[in-house]
ZAMARGU-4260 file (C-alpha; in steps of 0.2 Angstrom, whole numbers, plus 5000, padded with zeros to 4 digits):
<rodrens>
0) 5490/5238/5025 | 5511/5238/5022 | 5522/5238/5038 | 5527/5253/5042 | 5545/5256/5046
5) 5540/5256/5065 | 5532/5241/5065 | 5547/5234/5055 | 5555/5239/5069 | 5545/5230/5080
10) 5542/5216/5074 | 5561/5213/5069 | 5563/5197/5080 | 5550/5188/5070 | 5557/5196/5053
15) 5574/5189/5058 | 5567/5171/5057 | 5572/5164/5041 | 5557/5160/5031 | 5544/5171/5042
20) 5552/5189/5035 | 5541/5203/5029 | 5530/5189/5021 | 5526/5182/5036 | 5523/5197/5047
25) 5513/5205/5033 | 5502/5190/5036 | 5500/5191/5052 | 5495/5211/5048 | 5481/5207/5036
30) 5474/5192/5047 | 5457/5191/5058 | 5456/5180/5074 | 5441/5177/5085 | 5447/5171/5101
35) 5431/5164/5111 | 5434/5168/5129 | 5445/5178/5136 | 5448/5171/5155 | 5463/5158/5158
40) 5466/5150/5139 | 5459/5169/5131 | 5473/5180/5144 | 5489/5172/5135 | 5479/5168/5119
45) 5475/5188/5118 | 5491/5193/5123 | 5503/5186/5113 | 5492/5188/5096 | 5491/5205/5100
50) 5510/5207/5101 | 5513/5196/5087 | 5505/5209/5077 | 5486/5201/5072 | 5479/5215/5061
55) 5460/5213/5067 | 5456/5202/5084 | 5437/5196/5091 | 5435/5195/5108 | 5419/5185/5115
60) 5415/5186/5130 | 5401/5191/5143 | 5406/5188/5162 | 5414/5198/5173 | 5432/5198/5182
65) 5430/5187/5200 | 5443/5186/5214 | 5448/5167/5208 | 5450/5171/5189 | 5467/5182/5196
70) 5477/5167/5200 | 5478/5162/5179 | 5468/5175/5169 | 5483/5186/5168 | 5475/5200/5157
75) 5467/5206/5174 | 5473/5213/5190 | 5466/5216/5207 | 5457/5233/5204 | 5448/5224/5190
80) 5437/5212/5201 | 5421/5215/5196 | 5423/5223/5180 | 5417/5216/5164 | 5430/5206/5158
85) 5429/5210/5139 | 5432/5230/5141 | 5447/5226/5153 | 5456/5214/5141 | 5452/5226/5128
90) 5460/5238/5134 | 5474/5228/5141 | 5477/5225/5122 | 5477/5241/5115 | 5491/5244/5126
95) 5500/5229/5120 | 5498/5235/5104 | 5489/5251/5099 | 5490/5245/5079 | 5480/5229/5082
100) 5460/5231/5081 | 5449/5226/5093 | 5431/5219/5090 | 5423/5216/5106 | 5405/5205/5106
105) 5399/5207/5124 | 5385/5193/5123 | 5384/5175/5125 | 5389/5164/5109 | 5373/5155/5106
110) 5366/5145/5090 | 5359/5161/5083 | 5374/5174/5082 | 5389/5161/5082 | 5388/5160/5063
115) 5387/5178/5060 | 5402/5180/5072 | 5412/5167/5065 | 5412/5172/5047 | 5420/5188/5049
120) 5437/5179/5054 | 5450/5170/5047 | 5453/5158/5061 | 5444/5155/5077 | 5452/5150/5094
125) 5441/5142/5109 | 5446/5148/5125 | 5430/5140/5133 | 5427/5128/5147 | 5412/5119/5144
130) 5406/5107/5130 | 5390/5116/5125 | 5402/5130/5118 | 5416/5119/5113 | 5401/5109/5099
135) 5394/5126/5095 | 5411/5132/5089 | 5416/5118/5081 | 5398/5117/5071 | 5399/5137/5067
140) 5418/5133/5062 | 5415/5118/5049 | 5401/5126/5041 | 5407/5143/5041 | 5422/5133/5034
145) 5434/5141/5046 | 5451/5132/5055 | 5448/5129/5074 | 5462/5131/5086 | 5456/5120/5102
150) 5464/5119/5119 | 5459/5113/5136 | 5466/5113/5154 | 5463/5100/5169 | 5475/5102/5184
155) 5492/5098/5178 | 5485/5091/5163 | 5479/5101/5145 | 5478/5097/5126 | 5480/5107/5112
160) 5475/5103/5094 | 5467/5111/5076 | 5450/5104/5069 | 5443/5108/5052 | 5460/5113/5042
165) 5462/5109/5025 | 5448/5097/5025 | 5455/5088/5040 | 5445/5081/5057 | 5434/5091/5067
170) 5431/5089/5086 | 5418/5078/5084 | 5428/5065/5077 | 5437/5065/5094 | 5423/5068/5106
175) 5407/5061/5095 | 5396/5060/5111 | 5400/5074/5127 | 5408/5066/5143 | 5400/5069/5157
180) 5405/5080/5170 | 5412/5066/5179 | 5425/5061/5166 | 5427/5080/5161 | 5426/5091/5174
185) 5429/5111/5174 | 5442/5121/5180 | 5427/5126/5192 | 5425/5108/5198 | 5441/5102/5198
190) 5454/5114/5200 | 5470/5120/5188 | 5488/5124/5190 | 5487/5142/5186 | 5502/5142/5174
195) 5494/5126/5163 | 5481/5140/5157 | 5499/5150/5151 | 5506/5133/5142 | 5491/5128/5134
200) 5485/5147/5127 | 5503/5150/5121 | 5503/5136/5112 | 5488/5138/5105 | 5492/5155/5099
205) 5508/5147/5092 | 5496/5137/5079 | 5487/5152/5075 | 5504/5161/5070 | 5510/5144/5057
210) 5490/5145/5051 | 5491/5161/5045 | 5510/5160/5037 | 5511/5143/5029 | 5524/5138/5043
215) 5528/5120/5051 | 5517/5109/5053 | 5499/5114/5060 | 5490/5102/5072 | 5478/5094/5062
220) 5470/5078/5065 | 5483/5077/5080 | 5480/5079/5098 | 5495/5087/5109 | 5492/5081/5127
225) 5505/5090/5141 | 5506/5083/5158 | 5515/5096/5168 | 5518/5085/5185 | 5528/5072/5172
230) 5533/5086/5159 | 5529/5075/5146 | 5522/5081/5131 | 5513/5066/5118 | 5504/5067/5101
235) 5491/5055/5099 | 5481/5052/5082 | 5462/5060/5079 | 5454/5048/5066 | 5441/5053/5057
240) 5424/5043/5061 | 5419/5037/5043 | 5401/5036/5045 | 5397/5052/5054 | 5382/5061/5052
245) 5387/5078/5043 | 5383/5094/5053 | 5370/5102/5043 | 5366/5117/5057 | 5367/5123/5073
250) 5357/5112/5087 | 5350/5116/5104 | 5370/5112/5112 | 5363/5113/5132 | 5350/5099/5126
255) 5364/5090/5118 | 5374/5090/5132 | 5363/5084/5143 | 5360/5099/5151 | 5343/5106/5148
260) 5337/5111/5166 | 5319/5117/5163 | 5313/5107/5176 | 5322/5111/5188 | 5319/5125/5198
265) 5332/5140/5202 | 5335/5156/5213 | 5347/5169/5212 | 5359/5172/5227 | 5349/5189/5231
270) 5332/5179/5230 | 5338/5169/5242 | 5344/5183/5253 | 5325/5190/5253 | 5318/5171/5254
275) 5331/5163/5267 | 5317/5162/5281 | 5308/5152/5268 | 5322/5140/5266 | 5320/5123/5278
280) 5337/5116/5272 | 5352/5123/5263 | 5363/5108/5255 | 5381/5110/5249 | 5386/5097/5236
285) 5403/5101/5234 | 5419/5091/5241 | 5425/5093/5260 | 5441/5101/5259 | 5430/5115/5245
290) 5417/5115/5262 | 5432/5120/5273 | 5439/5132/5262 | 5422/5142/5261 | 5404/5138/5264
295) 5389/5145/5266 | 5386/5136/5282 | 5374/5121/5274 | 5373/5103/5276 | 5389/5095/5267
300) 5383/5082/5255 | 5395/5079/5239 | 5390/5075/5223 | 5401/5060/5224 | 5392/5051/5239
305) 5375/5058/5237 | 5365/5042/5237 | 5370/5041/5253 | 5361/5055/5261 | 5345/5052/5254
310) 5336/5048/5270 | 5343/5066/5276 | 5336/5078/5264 | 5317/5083/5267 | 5306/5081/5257
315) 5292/5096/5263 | 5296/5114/5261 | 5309/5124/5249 | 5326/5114/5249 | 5341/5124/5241
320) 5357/5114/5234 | 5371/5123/5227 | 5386/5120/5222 | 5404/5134/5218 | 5398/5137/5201
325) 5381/5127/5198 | 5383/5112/5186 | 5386/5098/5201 | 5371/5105/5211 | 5359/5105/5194
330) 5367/5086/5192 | 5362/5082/5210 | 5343/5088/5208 | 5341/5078/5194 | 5347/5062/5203
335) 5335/5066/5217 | 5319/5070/5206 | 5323/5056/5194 | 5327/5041/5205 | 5319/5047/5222
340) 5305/5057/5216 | 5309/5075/5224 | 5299/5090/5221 | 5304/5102/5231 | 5321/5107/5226
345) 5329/5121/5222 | 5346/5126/5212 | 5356/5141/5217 | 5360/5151/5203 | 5380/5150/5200
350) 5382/5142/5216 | 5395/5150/5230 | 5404/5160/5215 | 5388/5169/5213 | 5389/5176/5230
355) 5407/5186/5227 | 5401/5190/5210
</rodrens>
């Protein structure tokens, strides 16, 4: 496992940092990262921890390469759409770096493999979008006692910190309860600046680099927020929640997040191909200027005014709602079943992403 004199000649930028050296780069040669994701925080993540010189790195991740991942997701290009993303970035890295190893795990991190994923690596970096995954690899990190490197964008806006270092706070000490969509809404739902996903992984992979030397000062139990419209960059304090109750295991993290949709009823985008005849009205819960952009020529009904359309939505016959990506349209059934008794309503699988895809 020594450097070689190639890759002392490679990495010679670093080497020339004073305190870093051989030392550190040796480091960074007998280091493991699990990077989980590898769309818009994963692309810059991958790539520079690749070039740095990581000796092994994890990749998780199960999707495939869409049209909109290209404008941040720079591991892919355009004659990747429709690829699975996982073998492109692995390959993408390899040529980065042909001495770094490459573990790829093409599944879906769940409550019954995170732990046996996790444990193989020194430090774990979450490149995911959602909160189901964000508690899962947090969980599978503080009892697989493993440092997690946390990042998140949101338009302009993105944070950066580390849970679980040395003993210090976790992520549920700064989000003890999931926001709702609402208050924490996707890139899908929302939108992002392209480059934010480029900040925000690189400095994420900038604490991975002073976890596995020793160097600076790691971001535990402090939370970076970058604004980019202001380019204003703040630290604000996590504290730890005294009275927690200890995580003992992995939990059902959809149910937890209020997202267990077994009641609800779904389609894919080819069943509703075969089925459209069947179909007595197609709603779009999405905003206008999303509507004008692309649609699938249904009745416009946002999310956001919903309540407001009641009297308009049928209550005989198959009614599909969807959505871009399918979390707002599952949201809008449950509205209707639960405060306007609705049983005949029907989610479309992904939503208007699933149709490119």
């Amino acid at each position: 496992m020594k450097l070689d004199v190639s890759e002392i000649q490679r990495y010679s930028r670093q080497i020339l940092i004073p305190g870093f050296g051989i030392e550190g780069q040796q480091k960074l040669k007998e280091s493991s990262v699990l990077v989980i994701g590898c769309g818009g925080l994963g692309s810059p993540v991958l790539m520079y921890l690749a070039a740095a010189g990581i000796g092994r790195i994890g990749l998780v991740e199960d999707d495939k390469i869409d049209t909109s991942n290209l404008q941040r997701q720079i591991l892919y290009n355009e004659d990747a759409v429709g690829l699975e993303k996982i073998e492109e970035a692995s390959k993408r890295l390899k040529g980065f770096n042909r001495n770094v190893i490459i573990e790829k795990y093409n599944t879906r991190l769940s409550s019954k493999n995170a732990l046996s994923i996790v444990e193989k690596y020194d430090v774990v970096v979450d490149g995911s979008d959602n909160f189901p995954t964000r508690y899962l690899v947090n969980d599978s990190c503080v009892l697989r006692n493993k440092p997690l490197v946390y990042g998140a964008i949101y338009r302009f806006e993105g944070q950066v910190s580390v849970f679980n270092y040395d003993g210090g706070v976790n992520y549920r000490d700064l989000f003890p309860n999931p926001p709702s969509e609402d208050m924490a809404p996707n890139c899908a739902t929302a939108g992002v600046l392209g480059m934010m996903a480029g900040i925000i992984g690189t400095l994420q992979a900038t604490e991975v680099v002073k976890i596995l030397t020793g160097m600076g000062e790691v971001l535990s139990g402090k939370l970076l927020l970058v604004d980019a419209l202001s380019m204003n960059f703040r630290k604000v304090k996590i504290l730890r929640i005294q009275d927690a109750r200890p995580i003992a295991e992995l939990i059902d993290y959809e149910k937890f997040c209020g997202l267990n949709n077994e009641l609800i009823n779904s389609m894919s985008f080819s069943d509703y191909e075969n089925q459209k005849s069947e179909i007595v009205q197609l709603i779009d819960v999405r905003e206008g200027n999303e509507y004008e952009a692309d649609n699938l020529g249904g009745e416009l009904m946002p999310l956001s005014e919903l309540e407001e359309y009641v009297s308009q939505i049928k209550r005989e016959g198959k009614v599909l709602v969807h959505c871009q990506s399918g979390p707002r349209s599952l949201r809008a059934i449950k509205l209707l079943q639960e405060e306007y008794g609705f049983t005949n309503l029907i989610n479309l699988k992904g939503g208007l992403s699933a149709v490119y895809s």
